[in-house]
C-alpha positions, 0 to 999 in steps of 0.5 A: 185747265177749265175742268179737272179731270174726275176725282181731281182735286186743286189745292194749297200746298199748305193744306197738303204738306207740312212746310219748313226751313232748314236749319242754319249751318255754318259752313265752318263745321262742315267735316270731311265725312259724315252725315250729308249736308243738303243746302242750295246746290243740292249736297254741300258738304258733311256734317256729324248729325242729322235731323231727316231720318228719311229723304227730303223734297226740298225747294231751293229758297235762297239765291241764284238756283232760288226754286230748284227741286232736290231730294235728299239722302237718308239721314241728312242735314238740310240746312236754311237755304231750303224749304223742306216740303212733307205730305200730310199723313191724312192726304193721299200724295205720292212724294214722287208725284208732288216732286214731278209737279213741282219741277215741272212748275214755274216757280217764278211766281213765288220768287221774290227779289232781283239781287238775292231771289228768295221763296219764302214760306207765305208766298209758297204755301198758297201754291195751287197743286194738282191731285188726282187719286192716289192710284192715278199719281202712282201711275202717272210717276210710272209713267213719267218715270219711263219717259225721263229715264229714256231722256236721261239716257239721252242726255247722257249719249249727247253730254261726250259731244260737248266735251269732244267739240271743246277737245277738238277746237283746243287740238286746232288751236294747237296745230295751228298755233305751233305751226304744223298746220300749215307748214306744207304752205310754208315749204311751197311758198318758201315763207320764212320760218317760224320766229321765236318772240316775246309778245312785248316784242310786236305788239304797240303797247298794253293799257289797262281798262278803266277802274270807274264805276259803270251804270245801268244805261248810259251812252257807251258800253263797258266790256268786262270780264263776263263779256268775254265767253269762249274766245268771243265777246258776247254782247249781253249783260252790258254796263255803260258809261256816259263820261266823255273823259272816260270814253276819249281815254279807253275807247277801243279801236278795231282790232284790239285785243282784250285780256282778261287779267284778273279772273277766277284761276281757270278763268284768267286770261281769255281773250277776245277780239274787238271787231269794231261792233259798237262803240265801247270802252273796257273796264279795269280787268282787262288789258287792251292789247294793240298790235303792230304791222307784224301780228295780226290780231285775229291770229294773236286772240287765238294763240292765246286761246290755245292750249299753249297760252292757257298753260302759259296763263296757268304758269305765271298767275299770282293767286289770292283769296278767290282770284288770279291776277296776269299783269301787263309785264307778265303778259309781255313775256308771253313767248310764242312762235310767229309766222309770217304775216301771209301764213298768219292769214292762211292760219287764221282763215283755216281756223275759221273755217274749222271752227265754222264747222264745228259750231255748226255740230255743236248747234246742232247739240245744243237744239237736241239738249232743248228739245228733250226739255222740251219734251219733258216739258211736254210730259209734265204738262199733259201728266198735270192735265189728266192726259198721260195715262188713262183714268180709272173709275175705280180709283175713287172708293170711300171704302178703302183708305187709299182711295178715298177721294181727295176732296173729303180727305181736304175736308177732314184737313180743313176741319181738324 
């Protein structure tokens, strides 16, 4: 913006609000109940004093959610994981309204470092903030407040949708899986009936991926646990290797299925299938599971997907400090019912087709979940640029305190 709206002013967050730390906590004198302790992820936990009589507008200034915008609660603790920002008494600034700047305000510019993201208090006072009269950021917060609270009811309307396409393709997988989806076709067919199996029984072997350390770049990728998203691999964050020993070892073939056998308990045990999309080897958290003649690996990476193998998962998983380990021998016992493999295919194809559908219904979610970001976006942007609500010329009054324009009370700042 060339020009600022009349009576605007644009100034250095130092020069308008106090800016502090928090206090360091450590997490072991946390208690059950007590006072709210306020850290990067909003409340974490209780503590058994307070020093924030009032809420706080507080800046995550540590770690992965390094910038978000959070408000505490009366009589909190906030801890050295945020940056408490206070208006100054002499300035005019509705909380509200500085919180409504800031969220709708790249941050990126004031974080630092890659490994550990941080906003230190040098790099966010010199933040350049928007400030119209105080009349005008009462009515713009209004404003503002009616349009995220539609958006918010929104969301809320939208949020069952995902939770239902989840539901829905667990329900598929479980029919499909167990075979009532198609035994009307087994019946006309006269296909043999489902056999009882140990997984061991009809695969070719097991073999655990490679335990070497990865690089940045290099000539083949290396999938890991990460890669494996909602029964699909996904391409993204890749590492690589170079070595041509480890590559002739754990080179996939089309068709492999990948394991997932160390992980997080809820985490432990998905599964993807390896289509041959890129040549690529696995690392050592996963198992590369090959099938025989008898068991088509598309139709295997969904039973263990289904609500049957993710219980099985759950059963047998050995527990440690933050992680869950399956082993080959325990993966081997897996016990399902196998088809025929003319009735796998037909399983396999109508949950693709099933699943085709949904995804389409879930798209459809996910691009009306960006555009009310968008639009809120769209709000935060026009608010901040003197469009969204109309001025008032009598907002500005050196007589009253509360209309007094910001730029003298910046000067008596400044002097003082």
């Amino acid at each position: 913006m060339s020009e600022l709206p009349t009576g605007w002013e644009l100034a250095p967050l130092e020069n308008i609000c106090n800016l502090n730390y928090g206090k360091n906590l450590p997490t072991k004198e946390f208690i059950e109940t007590g006072f709210p302790v306020f850290g990067a992820n909003g409340q974490i936990g209780f503590y058994s004093s307070y020093h924030y009589e009032e809420p706080q507008l507080l800046i995550t200034c540590r770690g992965a959610t390094c910038g978000a915008i959070t408000r505490s609660l009366p009589r909190s603790f906030v801890t050295n994981n945020s940056i408490v920002v206070s208006p100054r008494n002499q300035i005019n600034l509705d909380t509200h309204f500085l919180e409504y700047f800031l969220k709708g305000y790249d941050t990126s510019s004031v974080i630092t470092g890659s490994a550990q993201p941080q906003i230190t208090l040098n790099n966010l006072k010199n933040l350049k903030v928007f400030l119209p009269p105080l009349n005008e950021q009462h009515r713009i917060v209004t404003k503002l407040d009616k349009l995220f609270t539609r958006s918010r009811r929104i969301r809320e309307e939208l949020e069952p949708i995902s939770k239902l396409i989840k539901r829905y393709k667990q329900a598929v997988l479980s029919e499909a899986c167990s075979g009532k989806m198609t035994q009307e076709l087994r019946k006309a067919k006269k296909l043999p009936d489902l056999k009882t199996v140990q997984l061991a029984e009809v695969v070719l072997d097991f073999f655990y991926g490679s335990s070497a350390k990865s690089q940045s770049s290099g000539i083949v990728p290396v999938l890991r646990m990460g890669n494996i998203q909602n029964g699909l691999l996904d391409w993204t964050g890749l590492v690589y290797t170079s070595d041509a020993v480890e590559i002739a070892k754990y080179q996939l073939q089309e068709g492999d299925v990948l394991f997932n056998r160390t992980n997080s308990p809820e985490l432990v045990g998905k599964t993807a299938l390896y289509k041959g999309e890129y040549k690529a080897i696995y690392a050592g958290y996963l198992i590369r599971i090959r099938c025989s003649q008898n068991l088509l690996p598309a139709f295997l990476t969904y039973v263990l997907n289904s609500p049957t193998g993710r219980y099985y998962c759950w059963q047998v998983k050995t527990d440690g400090v933050s992680q869950s380990n399956i082993n080959a021998k325990k993966l081997g016992a897996f016990t399902f019912d196998l088809p025929s493999i003319e009735e796998q295919q037909e399983i396999v194809k109508r949950i693709d087709k099933l699943f085709k559908a949904i995804d389409k219904v879930d798209q459809e979610y996910q691009k009306a979940i960006k555009l009310c970001t968008r639009l809120e976006q769209a709000a935060l942007t026009k608010a901040f640029r003197g469009e969204l609500v109309p001025q008032d010329p009598k907002d500005v009054d050196f007589r009253q305190p509360d209309r007094v324009p910001a730029a003298v009370l910046l000067e008596r700042i400044l002097s003082e």
